[in-house]
Structures are given as C-alpha cells and as structure tokens.
N, CA, C, O and CB atoms as a CASP TS submission, in Angstrom:
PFRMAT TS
TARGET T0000
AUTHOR 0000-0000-0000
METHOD Language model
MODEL 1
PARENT N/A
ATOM      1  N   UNK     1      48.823 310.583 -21.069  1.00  0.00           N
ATOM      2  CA  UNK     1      49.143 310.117 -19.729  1.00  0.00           C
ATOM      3  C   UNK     1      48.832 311.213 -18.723  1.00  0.00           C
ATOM      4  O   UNK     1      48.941 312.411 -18.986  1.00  0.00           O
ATOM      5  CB  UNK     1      50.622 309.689 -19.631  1.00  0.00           C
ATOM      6  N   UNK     2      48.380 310.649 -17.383  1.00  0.00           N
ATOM      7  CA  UNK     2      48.027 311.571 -16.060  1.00  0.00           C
ATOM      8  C   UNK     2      49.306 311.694 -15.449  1.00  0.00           C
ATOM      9  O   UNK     2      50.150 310.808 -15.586  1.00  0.00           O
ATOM     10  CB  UNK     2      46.900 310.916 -14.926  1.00  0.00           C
ATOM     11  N   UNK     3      49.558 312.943 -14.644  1.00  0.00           N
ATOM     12  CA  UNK     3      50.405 313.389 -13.920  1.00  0.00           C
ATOM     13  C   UNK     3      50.691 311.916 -13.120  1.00  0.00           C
ATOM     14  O   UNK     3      51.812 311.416 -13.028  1.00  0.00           O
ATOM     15  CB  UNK     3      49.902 314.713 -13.139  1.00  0.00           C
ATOM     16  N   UNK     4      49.895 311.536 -12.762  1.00  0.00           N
ATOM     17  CA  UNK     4      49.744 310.401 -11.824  1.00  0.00           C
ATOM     18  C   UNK     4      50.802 308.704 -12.136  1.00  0.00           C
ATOM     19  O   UNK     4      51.470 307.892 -11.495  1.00  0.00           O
ATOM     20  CB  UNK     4      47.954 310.122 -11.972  1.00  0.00           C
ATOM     21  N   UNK     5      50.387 308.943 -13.397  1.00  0.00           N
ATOM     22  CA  UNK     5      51.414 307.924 -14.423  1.00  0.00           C
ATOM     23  C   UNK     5      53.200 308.006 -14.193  1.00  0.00           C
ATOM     24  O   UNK     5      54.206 307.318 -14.362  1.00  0.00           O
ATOM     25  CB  UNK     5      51.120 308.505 -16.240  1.00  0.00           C
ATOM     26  N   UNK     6      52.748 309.436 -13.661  1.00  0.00           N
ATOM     27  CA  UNK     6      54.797 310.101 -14.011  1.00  0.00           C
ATOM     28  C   UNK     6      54.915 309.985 -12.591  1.00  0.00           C
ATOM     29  O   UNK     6      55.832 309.204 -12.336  1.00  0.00           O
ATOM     30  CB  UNK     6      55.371 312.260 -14.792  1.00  0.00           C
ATOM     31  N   UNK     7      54.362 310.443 -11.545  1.00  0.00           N
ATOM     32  CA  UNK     7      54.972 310.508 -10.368  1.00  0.00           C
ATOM     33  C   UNK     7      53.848 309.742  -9.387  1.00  0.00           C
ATOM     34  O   UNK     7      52.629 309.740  -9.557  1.00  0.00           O
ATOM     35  CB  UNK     7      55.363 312.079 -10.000  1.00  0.00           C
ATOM     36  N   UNK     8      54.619 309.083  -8.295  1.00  0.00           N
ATOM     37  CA  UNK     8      53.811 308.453  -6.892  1.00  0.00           C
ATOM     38  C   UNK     8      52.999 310.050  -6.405  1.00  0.00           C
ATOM     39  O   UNK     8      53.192 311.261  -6.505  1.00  0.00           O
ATOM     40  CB  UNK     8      55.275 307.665  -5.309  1.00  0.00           C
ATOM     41  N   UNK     9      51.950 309.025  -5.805  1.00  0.00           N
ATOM     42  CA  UNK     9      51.025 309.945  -4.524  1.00  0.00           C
ATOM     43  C   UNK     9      52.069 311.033  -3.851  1.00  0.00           C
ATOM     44  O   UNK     9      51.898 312.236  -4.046  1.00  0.00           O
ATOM     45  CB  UNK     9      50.388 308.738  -3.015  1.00  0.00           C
ATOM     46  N   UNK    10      53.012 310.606  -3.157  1.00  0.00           N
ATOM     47  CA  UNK    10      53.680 310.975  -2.880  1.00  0.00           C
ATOM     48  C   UNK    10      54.794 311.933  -2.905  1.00  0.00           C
ATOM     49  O   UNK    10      55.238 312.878  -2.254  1.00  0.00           O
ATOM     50  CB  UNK    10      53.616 310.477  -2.842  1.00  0.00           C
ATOM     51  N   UNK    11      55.088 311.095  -4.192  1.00  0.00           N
ATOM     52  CA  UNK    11      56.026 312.211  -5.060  1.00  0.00           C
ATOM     53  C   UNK    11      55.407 313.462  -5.091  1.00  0.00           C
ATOM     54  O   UNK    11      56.015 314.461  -4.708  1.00  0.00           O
ATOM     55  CB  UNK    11      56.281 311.839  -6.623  1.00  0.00           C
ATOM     56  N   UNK    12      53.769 313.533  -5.687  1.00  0.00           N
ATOM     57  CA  UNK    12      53.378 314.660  -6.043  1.00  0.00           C
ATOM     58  C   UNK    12      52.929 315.719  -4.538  1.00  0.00           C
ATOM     59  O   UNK    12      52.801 316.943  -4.576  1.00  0.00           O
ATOM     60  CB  UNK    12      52.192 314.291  -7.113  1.00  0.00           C
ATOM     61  N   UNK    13      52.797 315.050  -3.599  1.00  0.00           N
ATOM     62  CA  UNK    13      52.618 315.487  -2.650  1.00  0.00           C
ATOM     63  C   UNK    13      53.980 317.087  -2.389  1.00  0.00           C
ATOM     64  O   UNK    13      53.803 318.304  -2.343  1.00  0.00           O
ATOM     65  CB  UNK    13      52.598 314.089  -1.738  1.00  0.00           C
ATOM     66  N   UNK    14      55.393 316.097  -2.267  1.00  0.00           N
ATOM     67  CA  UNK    14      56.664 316.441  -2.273  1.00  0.00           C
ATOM     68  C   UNK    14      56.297 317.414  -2.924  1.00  0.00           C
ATOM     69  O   UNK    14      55.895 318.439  -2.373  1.00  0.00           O
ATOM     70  CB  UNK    14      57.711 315.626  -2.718  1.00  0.00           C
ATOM     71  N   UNK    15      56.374 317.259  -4.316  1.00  0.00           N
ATOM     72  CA  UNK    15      56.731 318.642  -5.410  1.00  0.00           C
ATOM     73  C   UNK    15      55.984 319.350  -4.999  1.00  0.00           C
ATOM     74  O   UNK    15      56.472 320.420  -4.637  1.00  0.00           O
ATOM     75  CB  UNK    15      56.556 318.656  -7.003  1.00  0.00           C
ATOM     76  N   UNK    16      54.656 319.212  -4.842  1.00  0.00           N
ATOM     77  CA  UNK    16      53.890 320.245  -4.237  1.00  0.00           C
ATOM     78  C   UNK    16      54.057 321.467  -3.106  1.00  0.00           C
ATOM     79  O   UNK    16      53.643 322.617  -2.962  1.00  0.00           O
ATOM     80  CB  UNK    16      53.115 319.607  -3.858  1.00  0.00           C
ATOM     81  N   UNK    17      54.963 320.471  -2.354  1.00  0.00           N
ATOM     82  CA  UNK    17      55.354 321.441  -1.238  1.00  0.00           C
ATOM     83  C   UNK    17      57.045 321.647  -1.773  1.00  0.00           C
ATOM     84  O   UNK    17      57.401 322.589  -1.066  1.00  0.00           O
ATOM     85  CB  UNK    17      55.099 320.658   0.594  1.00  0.00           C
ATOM     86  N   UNK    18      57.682 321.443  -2.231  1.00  0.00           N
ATOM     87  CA  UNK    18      58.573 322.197  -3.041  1.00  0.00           C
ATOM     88  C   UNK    18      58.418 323.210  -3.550  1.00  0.00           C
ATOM     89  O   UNK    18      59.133 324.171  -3.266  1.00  0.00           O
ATOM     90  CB  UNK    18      58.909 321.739  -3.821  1.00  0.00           C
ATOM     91  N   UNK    19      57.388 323.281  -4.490  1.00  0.00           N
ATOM     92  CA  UNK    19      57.044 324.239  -5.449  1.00  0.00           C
ATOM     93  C   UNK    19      56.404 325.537  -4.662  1.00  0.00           C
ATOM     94  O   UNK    19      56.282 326.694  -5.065  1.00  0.00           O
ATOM     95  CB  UNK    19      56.029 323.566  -6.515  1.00  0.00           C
ATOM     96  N   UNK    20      56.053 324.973  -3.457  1.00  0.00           N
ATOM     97  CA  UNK    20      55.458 325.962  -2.110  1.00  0.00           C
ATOM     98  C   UNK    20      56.667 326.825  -1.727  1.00  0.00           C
ATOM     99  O   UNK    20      56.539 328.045  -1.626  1.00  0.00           O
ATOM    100  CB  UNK    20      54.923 324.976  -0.557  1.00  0.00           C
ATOM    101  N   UNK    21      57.646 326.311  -1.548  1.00  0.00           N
ATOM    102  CA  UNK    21      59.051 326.198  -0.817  1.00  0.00           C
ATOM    103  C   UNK    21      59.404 326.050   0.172  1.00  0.00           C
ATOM    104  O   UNK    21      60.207 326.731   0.810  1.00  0.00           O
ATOM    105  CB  UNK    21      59.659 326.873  -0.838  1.00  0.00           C
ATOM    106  N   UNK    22      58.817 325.060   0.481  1.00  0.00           N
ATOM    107  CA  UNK    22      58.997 324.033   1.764  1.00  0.00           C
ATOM    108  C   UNK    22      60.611 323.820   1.591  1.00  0.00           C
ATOM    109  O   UNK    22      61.211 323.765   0.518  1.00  0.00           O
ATOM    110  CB  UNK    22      57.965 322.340   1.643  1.00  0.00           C
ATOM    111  N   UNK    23      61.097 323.727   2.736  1.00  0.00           N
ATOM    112  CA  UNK    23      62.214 322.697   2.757  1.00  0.00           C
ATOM    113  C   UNK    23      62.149 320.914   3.500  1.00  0.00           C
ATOM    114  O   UNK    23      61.272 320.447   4.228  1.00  0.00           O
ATOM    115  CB  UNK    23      63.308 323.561   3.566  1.00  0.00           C
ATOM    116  N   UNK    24      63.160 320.379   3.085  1.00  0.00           N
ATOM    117  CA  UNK    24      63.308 319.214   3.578  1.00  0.00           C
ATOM    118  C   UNK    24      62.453 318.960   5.206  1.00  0.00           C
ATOM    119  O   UNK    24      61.634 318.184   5.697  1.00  0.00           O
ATOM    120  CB  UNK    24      64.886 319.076   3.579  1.00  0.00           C
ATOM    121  N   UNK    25      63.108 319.938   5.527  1.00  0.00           N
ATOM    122  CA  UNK    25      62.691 319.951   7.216  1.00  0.00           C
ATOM    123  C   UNK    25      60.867 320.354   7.442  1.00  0.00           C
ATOM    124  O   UNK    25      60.126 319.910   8.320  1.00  0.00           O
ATOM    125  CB  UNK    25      63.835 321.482   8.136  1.00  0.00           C
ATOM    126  N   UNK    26      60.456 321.514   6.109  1.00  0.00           N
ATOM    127  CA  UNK    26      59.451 321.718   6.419  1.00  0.00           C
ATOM    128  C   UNK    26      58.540 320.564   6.277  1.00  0.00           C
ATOM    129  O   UNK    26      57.775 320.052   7.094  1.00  0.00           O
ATOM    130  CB  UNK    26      59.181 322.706   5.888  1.00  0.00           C
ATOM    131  N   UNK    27      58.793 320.287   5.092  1.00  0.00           N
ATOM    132  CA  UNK    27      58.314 319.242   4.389  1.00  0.00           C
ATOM    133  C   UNK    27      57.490 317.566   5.457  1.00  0.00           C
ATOM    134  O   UNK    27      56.463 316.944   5.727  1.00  0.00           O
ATOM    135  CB  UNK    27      59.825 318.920   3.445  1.00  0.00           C
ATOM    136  N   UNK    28      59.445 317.698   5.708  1.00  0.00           N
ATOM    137  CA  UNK    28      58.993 316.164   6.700  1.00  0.00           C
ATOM    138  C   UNK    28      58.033 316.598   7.969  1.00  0.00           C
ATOM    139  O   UNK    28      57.512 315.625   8.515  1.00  0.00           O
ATOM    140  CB  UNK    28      60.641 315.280   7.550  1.00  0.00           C
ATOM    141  N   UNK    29      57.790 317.547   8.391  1.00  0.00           N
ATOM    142  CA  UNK    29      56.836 318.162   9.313  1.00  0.00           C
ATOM    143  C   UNK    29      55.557 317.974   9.058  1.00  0.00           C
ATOM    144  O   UNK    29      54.848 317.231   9.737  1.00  0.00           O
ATOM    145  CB  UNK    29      56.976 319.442   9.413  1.00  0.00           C
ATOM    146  N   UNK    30      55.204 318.557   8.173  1.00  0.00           N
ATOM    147  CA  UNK    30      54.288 318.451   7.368  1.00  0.00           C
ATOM    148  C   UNK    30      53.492 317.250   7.171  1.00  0.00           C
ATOM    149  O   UNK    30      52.322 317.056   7.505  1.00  0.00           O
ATOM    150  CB  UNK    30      54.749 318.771   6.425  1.00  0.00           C
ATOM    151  N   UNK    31      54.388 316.395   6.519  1.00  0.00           N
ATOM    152  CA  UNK    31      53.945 315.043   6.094  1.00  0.00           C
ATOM    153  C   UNK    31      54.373 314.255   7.139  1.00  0.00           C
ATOM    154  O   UNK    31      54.499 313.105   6.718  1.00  0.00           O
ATOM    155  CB  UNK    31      54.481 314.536   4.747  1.00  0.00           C
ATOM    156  N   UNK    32      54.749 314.365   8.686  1.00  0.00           N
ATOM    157  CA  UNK    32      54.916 313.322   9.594  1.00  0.00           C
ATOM    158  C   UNK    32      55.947 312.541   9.731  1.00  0.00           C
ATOM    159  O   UNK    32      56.125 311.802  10.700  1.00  0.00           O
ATOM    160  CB  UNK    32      54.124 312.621   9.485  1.00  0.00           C
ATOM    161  N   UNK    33      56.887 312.686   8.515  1.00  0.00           N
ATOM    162  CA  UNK    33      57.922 311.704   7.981  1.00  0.00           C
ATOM    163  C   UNK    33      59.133 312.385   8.784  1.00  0.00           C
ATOM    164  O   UNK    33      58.963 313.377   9.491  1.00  0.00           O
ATOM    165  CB  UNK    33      58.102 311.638   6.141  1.00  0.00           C
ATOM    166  N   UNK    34      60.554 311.662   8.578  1.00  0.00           N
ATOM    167  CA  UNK    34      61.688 312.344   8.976  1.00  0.00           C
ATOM    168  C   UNK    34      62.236 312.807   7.861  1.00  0.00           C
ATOM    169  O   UNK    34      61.962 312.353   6.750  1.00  0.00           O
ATOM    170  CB  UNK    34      62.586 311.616   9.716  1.00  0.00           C
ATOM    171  N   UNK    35      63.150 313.857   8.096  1.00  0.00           N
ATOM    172  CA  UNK    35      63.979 314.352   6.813  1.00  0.00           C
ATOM    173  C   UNK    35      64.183 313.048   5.898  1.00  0.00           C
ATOM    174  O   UNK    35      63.652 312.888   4.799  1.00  0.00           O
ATOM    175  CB  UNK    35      65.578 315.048   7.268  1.00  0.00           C
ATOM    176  N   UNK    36      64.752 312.450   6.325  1.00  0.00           N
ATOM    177  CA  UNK    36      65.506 311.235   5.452  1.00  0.00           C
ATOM    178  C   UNK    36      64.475 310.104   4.707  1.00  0.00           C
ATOM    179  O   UNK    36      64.714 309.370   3.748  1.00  0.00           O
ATOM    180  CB  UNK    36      66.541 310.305   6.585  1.00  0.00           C
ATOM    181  N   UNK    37      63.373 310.230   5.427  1.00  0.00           N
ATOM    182  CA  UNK    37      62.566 310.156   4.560  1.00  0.00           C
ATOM    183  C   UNK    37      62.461 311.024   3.619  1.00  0.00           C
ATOM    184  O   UNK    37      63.174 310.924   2.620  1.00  0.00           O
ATOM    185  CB  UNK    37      61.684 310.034   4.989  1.00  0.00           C
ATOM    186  N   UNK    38      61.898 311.653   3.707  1.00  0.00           N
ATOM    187  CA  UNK    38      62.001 313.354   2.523  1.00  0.00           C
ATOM    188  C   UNK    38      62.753 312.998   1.457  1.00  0.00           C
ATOM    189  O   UNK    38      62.223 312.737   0.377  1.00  0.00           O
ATOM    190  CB  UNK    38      62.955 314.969   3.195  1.00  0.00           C
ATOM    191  N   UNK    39      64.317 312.939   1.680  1.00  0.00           N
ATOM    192  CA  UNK    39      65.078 312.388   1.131  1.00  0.00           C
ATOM    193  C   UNK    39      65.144 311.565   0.018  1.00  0.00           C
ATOM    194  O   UNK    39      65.391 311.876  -1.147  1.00  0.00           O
ATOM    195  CB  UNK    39      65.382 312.047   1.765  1.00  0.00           C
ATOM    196  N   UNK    40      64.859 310.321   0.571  1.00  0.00           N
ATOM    197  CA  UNK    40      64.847 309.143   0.557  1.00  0.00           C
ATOM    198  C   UNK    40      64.053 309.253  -0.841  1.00  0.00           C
ATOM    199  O   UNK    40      64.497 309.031  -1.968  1.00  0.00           O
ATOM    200  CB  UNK    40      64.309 308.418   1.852  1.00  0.00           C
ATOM    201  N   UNK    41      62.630 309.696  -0.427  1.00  0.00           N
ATOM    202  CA  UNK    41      61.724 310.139  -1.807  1.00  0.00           C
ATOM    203  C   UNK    41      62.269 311.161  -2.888  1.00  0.00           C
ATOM    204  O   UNK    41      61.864 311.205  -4.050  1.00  0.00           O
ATOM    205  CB  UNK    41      60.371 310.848  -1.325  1.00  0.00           C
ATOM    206  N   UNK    42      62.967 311.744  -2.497  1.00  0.00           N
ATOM    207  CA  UNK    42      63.547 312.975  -3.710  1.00  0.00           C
ATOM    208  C   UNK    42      64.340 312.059  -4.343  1.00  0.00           C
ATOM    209  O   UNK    42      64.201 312.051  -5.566  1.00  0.00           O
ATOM    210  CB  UNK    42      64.548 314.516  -3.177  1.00  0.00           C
ATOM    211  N   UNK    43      65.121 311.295  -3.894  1.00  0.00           N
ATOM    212  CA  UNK    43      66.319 310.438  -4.679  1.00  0.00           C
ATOM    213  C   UNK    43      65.699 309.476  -5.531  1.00  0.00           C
ATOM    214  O   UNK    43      65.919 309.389  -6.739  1.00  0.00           O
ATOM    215  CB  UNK    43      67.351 309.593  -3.683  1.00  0.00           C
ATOM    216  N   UNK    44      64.918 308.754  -4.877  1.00  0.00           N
ATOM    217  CA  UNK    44      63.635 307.855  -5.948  1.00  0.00           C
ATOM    218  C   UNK    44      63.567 308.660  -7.171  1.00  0.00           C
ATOM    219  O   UNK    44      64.230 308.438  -8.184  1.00  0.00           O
ATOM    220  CB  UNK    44      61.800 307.782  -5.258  1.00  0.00           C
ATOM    221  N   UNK    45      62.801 309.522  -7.026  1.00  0.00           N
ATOM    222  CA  UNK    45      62.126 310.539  -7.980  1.00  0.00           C
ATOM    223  C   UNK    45      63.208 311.119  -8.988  1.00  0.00           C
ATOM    224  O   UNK    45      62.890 311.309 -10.162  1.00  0.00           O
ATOM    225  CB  UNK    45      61.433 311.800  -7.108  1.00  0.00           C
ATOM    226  N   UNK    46      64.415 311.383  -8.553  1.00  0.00           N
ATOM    227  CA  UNK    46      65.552 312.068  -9.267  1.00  0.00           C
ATOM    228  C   UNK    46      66.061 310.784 -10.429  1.00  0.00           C
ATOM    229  O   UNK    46      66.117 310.812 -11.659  1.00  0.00           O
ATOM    230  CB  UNK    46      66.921 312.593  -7.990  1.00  0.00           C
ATOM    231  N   UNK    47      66.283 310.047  -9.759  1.00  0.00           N
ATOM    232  CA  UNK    47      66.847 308.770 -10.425  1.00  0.00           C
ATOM    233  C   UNK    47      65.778 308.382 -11.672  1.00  0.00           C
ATOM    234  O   UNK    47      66.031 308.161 -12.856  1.00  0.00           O
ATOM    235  CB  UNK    47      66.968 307.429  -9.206  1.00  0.00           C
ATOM    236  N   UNK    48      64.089 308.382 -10.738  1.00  0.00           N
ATOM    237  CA  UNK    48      63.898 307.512 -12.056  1.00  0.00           C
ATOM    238  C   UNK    48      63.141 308.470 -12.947  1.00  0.00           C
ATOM    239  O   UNK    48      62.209 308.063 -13.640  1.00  0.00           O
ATOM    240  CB  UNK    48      63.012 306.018 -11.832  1.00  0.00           C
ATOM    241  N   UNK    49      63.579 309.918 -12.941  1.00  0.00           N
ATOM    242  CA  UNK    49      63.156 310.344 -13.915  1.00  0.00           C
ATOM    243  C   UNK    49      64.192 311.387 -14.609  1.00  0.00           C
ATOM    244  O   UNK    49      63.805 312.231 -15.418  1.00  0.00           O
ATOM    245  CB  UNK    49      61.935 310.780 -13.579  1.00  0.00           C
ATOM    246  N   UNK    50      66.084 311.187 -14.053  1.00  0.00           N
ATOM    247  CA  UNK    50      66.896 311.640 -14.758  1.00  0.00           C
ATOM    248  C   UNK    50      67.114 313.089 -14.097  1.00  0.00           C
ATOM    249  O   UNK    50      67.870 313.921 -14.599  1.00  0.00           O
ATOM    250  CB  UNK    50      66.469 311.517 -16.145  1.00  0.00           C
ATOM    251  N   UNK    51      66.471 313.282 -13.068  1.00  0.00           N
ATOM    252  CA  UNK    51      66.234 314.705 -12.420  1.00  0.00           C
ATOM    253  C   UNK    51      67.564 315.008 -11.925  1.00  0.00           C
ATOM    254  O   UNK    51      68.135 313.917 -11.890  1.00  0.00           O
ATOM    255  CB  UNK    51      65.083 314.780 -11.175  1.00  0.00           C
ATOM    256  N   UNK    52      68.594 316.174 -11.404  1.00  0.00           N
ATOM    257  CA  UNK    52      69.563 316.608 -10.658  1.00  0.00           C
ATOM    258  C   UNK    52      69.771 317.525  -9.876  1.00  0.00           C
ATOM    259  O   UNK    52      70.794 317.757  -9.232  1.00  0.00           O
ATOM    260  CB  UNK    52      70.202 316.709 -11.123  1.00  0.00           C
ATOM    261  N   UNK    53      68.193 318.430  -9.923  1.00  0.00           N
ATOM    262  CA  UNK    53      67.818 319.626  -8.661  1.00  0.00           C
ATOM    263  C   UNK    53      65.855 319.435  -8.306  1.00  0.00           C
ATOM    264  O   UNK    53      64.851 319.061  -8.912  1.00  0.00           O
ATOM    265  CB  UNK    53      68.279 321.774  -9.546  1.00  0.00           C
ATOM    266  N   UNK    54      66.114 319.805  -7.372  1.00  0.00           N
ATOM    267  CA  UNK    54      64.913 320.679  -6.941  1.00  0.00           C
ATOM    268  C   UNK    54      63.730 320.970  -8.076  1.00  0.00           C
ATOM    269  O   UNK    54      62.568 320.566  -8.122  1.00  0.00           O
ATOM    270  CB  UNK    54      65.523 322.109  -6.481  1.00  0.00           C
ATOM    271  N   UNK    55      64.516 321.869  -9.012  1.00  0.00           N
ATOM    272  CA  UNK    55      64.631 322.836  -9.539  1.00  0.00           C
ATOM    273  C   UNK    55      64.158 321.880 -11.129  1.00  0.00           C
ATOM    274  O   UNK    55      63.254 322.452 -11.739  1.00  0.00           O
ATOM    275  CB  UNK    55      66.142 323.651  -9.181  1.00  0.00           C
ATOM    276  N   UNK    56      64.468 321.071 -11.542  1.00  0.00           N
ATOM    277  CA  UNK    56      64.486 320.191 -12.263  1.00  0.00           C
ATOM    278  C   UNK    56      62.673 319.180 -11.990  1.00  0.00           C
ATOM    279  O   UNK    56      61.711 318.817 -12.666  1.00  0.00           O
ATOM    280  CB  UNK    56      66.041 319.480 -11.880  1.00  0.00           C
ATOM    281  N   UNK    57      62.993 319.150 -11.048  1.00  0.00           N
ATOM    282  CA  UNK    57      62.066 318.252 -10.553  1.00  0.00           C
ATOM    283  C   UNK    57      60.845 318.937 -10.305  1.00  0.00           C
ATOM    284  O   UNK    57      59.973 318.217  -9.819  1.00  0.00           O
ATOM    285  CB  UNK    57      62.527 317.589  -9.397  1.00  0.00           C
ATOM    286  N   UNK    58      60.471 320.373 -10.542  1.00  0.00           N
ATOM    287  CA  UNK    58      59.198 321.167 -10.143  1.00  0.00           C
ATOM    288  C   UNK    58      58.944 321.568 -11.559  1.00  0.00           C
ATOM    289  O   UNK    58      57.772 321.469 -11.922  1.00  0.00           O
ATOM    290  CB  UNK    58      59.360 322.511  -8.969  1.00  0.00           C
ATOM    291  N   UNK    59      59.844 322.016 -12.457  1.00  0.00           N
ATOM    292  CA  UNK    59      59.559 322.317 -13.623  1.00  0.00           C
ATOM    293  C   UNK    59      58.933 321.338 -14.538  1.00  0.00           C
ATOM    294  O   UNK    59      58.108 321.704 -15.375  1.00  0.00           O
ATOM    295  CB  UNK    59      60.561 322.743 -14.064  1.00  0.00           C
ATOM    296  N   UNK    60      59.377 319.840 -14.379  1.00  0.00           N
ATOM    297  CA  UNK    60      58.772 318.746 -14.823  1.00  0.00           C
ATOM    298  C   UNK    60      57.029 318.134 -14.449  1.00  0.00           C
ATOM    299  O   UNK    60      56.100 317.567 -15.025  1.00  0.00           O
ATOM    300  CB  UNK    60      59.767 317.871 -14.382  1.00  0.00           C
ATOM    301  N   UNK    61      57.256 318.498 -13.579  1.00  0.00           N
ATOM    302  CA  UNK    61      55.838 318.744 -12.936  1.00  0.00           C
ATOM    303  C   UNK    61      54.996 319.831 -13.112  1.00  0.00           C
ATOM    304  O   UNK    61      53.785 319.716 -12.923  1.00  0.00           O
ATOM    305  CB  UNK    61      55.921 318.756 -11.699  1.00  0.00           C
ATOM    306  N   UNK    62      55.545 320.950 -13.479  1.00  0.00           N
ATOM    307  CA  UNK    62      54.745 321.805 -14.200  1.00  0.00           C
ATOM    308  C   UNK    62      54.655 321.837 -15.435  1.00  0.00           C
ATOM    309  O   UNK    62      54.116 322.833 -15.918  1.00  0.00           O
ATOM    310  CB  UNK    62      54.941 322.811 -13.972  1.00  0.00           C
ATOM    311  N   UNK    63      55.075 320.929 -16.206  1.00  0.00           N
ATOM    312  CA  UNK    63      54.811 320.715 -17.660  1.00  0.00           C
ATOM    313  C   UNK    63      53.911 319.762 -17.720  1.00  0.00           C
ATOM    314  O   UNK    63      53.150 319.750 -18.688  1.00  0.00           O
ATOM    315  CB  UNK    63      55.947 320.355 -18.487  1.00  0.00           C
ATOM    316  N   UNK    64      53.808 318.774 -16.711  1.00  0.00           N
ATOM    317  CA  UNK    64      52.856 317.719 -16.723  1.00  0.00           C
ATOM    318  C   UNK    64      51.202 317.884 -16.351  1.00  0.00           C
ATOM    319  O   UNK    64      50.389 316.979 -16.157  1.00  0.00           O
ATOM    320  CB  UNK    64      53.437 316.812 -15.823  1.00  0.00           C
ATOM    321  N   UNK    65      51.044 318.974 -16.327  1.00  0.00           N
ATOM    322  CA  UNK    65      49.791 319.946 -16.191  1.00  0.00           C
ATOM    323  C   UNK    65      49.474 320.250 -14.401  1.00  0.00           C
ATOM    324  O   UNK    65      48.322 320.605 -14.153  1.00  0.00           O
ATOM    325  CB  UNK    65      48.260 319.053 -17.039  1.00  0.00           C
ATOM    326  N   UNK    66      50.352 320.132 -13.309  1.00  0.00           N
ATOM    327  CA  UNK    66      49.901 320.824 -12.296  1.00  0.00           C
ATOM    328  C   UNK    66      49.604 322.075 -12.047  1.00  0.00           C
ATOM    329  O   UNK    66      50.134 323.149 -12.332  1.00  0.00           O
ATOM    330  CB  UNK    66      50.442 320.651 -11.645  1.00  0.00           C
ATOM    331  N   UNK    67      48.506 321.703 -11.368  1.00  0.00           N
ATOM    332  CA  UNK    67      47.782 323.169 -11.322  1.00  0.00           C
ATOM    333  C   UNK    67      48.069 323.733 -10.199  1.00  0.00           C
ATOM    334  O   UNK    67      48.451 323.163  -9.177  1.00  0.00           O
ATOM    335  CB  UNK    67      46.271 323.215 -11.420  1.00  0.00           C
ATOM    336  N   UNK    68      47.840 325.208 -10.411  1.00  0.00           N
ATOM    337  CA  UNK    68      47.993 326.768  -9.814  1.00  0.00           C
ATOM    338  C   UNK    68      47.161 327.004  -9.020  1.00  0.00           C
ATOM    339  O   UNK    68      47.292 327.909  -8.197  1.00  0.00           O
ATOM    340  CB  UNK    68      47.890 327.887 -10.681  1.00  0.00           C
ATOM    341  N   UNK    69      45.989 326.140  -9.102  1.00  0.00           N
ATOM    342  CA  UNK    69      45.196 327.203  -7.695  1.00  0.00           C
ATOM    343  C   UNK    69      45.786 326.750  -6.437  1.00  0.00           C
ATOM    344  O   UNK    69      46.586 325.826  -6.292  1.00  0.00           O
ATOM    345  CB  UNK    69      43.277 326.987  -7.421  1.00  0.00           C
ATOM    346  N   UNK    70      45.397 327.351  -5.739  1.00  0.00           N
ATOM    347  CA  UNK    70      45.411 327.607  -4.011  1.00  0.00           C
ATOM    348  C   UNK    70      45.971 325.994  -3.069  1.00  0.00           C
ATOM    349  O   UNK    70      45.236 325.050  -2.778  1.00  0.00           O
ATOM    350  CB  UNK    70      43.351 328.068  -3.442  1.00  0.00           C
ATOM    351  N   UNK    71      47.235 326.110  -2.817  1.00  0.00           N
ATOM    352  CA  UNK    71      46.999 325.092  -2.021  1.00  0.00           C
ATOM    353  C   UNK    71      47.086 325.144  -0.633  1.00  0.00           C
ATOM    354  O   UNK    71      47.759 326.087  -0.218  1.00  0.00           O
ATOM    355  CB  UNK    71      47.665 324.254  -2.365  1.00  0.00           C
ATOM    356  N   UNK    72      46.584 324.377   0.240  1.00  0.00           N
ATOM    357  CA  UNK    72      46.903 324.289   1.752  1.00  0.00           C
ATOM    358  C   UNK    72      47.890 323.872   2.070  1.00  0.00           C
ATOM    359  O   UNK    72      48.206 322.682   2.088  1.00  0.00           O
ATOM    360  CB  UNK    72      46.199 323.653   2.466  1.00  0.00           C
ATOM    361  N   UNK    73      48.628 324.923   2.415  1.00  0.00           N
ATOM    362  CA  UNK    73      50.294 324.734   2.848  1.00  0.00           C
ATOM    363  C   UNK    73      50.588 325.230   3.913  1.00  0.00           C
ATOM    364  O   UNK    73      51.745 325.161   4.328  1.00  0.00           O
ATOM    365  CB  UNK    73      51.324 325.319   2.005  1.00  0.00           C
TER
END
C-alpha cells in the first residue's frame, strides 16, 4: 500500500507541515483554511487511525515511507 491509501491529500499535506513544526495557526495560514479547520482534519485523522498526539501522527507517517528531502515550508 501507498502512503496515499493511509492518509487524504490533505492529511498528508498537515503532517507535512507538522513534521516542519508548523502550528495549528501556522498551518491554517499556510493552507488558507481556519484553525478549526486544521483541527477539524487532525481529529479525522486521529480517530480513524487510533492516533492521540501530534506526535503519534508524524511518526506513523514516517514509517509509511515519507520522505526527507527538502520541503517548501
């Protein structure tokens, strides 16, 4: 299975800038959205994959083969 299988466009977008260390606030900047959007998507993501941090949720994504090079952040 592709990273893509496990998480939305979106989602991966998120972790991405998580894993940056964006916050909520940076984040929704970023992507145009409001915090609660931001939100809104982390809770999706937590739920349907058993997640309970941040922290949880970037490490899973780095097991799922995201890559290290360079991003525009």
């Amino acid at each position: 299975m592709t990273m893509s299988t496990h998480f939305t466009p979106r989602q991966l977008e998120i972790l991405d800038l998580i894993a940056s260390g964006k916050t909520d606030k940076d984040i929704a900047f970023r992507l145009q959205v409001s915090r609660r959007t931001v939100a809104a998507h982390l809770q999706r993501l937590y739920l349907a994959h058993g997640f309970h941090t941040r922290a949880e949720a970037v490490a899973a994504w780095l097991r799922t083969g995201a890559t290290d090079e360079p991003r525009d952040v």
